[in-house]
N, C-alpha and C positions, 0 to 999 in steps of 0.2 A: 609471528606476524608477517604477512606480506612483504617485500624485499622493497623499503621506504628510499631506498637511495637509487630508483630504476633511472630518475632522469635528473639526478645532480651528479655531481663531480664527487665528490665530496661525502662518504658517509655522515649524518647526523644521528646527533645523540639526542634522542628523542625522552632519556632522563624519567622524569618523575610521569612523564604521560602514559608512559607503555604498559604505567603499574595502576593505573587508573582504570574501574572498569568503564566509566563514561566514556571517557577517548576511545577507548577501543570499540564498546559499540555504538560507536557514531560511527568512525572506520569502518565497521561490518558494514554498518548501514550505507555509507556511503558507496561501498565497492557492489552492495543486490542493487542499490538504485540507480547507478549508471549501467550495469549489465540491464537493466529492468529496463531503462530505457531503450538499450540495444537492440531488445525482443521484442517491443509494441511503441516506440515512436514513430514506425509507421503508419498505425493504426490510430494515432495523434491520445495516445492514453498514457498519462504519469502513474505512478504508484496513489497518490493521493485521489486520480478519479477512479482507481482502477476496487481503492477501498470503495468508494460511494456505489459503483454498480454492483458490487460482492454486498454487500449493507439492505441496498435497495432490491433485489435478486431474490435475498431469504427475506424480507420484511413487506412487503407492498404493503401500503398505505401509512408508513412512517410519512411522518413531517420531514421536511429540511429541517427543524430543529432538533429533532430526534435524531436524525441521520449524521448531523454535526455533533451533536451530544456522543452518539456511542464510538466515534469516533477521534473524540478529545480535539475536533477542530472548532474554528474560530465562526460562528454562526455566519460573519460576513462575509470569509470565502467559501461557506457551501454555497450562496448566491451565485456565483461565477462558474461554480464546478458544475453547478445546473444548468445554469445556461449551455454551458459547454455542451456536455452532454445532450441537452435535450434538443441542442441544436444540431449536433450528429442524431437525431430519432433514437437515442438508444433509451432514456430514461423519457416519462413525459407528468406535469404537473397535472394535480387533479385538484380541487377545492377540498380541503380535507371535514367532514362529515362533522366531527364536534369545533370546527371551529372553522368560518369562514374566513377569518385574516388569515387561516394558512394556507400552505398547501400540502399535500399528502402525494406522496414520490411511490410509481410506478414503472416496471419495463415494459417494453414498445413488444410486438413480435418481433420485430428487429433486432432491437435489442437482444432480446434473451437469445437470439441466433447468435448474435453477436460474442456476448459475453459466454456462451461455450465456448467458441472459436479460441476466443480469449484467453479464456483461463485453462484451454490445453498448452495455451505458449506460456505461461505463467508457472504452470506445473511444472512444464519440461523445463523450463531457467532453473527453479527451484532445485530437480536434482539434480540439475549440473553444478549449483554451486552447493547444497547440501553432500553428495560426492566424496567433498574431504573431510565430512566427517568419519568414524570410524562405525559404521552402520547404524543400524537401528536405534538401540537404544542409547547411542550418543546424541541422536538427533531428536529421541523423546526426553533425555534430560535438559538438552538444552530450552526447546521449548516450553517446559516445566520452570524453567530458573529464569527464564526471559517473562513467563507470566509470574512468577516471584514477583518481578522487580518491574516488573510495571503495575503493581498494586499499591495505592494509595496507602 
């Protein structure tokens, strides 16, 4: 594990969590999504909008509820996350075709300029922080046991 004692005095004994796979990848996840931030919060994109335009990208004409659904988020902050977005022009709302209360999520030309741009700095985070794995196919088991265990 990462060297937990970088800014206390004091080694801690981190005990029954270090044996935990939860803790630990929440840890992972926390160290890709502050580096995540590093490489596109200037471009004002979190990991959770950067899902909606990757979602919205291969699917044009999902719903916001579809798009919250494959996602496992909360239907009330895809509302915000749209907004966001479609108020950088990157995603834009359309009336969706079988149901007038919704709406059906589309990319702008902007957008999809954008989100290449994008998702080359995305890539490139990835093997900077994939890197310490031990190549290849540590990195396709991991992926394999990470979609394990995010199976219902």
């Amino acid at each position: 594990m990462a060297d937990d004692t970088k800014y206390i005095d004091n080694p801690v004994d981190f005990g029954i969590l270090n044996s935990l796979v939860g803790y630990r990848l929440r840890r992972a996840q926390m160290n890709f999504f502050t580096n995540f931030s590093e490489v596109c919060s200037d471009l004002g994109i979190s990991p959770g909008l950067f899902a909606v335009i990757a979602i919205v990208d291969k699917n044009p004409g999902l719903t916001q509820t579809a798009v919250a659904q494959a996602l496992g988020n909360d239907r009330s902050a895809m509302v915000a996350a749209v907004d966001k977005l479609e108020g950088m022009d990157v995603i834009e709302r359309r009336p969706a075709k079988n149901d007038r209360r919704s709406y059906a999520l589309f990319m702008t030309k902007y957008g999809a300029e954008f989100f290449q741009q994008l998702s080359a700095r995305v890539i490139e985070h990835e093997k900077i922080m994939t890197a310490r794995l031990k190549g290849d196919d540590e990195l396709k088991w991991l992926l394999n046991t990470l979609d394990t265990l995010s199976k219902e």
